[in-house]
N, C-alpha and C positions, 0 to 999 in steps of 0.2 A: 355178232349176236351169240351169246353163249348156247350151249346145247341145251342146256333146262329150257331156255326161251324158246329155243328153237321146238323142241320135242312137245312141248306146252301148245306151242302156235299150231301144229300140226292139230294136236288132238281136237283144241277149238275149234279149225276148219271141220274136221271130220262132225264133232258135234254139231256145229249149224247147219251142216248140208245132211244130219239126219244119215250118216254112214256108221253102222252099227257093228258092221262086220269088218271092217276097216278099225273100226277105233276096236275092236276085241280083239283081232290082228296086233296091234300096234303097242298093247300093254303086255307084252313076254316079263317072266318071270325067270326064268328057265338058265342054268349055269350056262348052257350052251347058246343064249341069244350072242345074234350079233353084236360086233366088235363096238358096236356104237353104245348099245347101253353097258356095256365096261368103262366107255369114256364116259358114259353119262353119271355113271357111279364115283367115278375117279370126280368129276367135276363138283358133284353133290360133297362126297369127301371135300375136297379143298374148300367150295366157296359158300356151303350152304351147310354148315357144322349143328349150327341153332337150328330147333325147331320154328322159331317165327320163320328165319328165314323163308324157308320151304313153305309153310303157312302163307308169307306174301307177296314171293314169286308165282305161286298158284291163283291167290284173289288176283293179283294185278293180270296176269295172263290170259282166265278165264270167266271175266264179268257177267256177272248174272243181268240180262238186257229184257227190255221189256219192248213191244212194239215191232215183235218182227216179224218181216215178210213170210208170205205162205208158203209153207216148206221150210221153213227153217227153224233152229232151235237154239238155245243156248243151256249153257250150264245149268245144274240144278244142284243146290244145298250137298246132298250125299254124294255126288259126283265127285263139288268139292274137295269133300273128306276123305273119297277114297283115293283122289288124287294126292290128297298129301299124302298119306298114308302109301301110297306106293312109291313115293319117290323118297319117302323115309325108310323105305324095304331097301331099296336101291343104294340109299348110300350107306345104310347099317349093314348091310347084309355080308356074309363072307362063307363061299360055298365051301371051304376049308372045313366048316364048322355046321358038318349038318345036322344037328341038332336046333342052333342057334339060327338058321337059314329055316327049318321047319318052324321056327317058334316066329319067326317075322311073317311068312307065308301064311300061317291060322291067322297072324292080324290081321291079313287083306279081303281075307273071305271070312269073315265074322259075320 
């Protein structure tokens, strides 16, 4: 399973089980996150170049469901969005260039 899948799969647990602080936890921005979202960046580089891509490894990962038990939740429309939008931060991004790292970062919090 690649790390996009993987890091996607996470986030979805965390949204159905309603963990807020976990999933705010778990989306770092930060030059200094751990080594894994550099691999995650490195991966987005290599295998997710296209924006569909990114667009629908995100739909497929995180389907919007209806019917579901109490306590639980699923993805919602702007979630989606900010989700691509962050994993297109991650793989454009290059903290070499902080200018261009501040101009990807205003796109996430728009």
């Amino acid at each position: 399973m690649s790390l996009v899948t993987q890091f996607l799969s996470q986030i979805q647990k965390q949204v159905r089980n309603q963990q807020g602080d976990q999933l705010r936890s778990w989306l770092q921005v930060e030059p200094e996150s751990p080594k894994q979202y550099h691999d995650l960046a490195n991966e987005l580089r290599a295998r997710f170049s296209r924006q569909d891509a990114i667009d629908k490894v995100v739909e497929d990962a995180l389907p919007q469901q209806d019917d579901l038990p109490e306590g639980q939740a699923t993805a919602w429309p702007g979630l989606l969005a900010f989700l691509k939008d962050y994993l297109t931060y991650w793989r454009d991004v290059s903290f070499a260039d902080l200018l261009g790292a501040h101009q990807l970062l205003s796109g996430l919090v728009k």
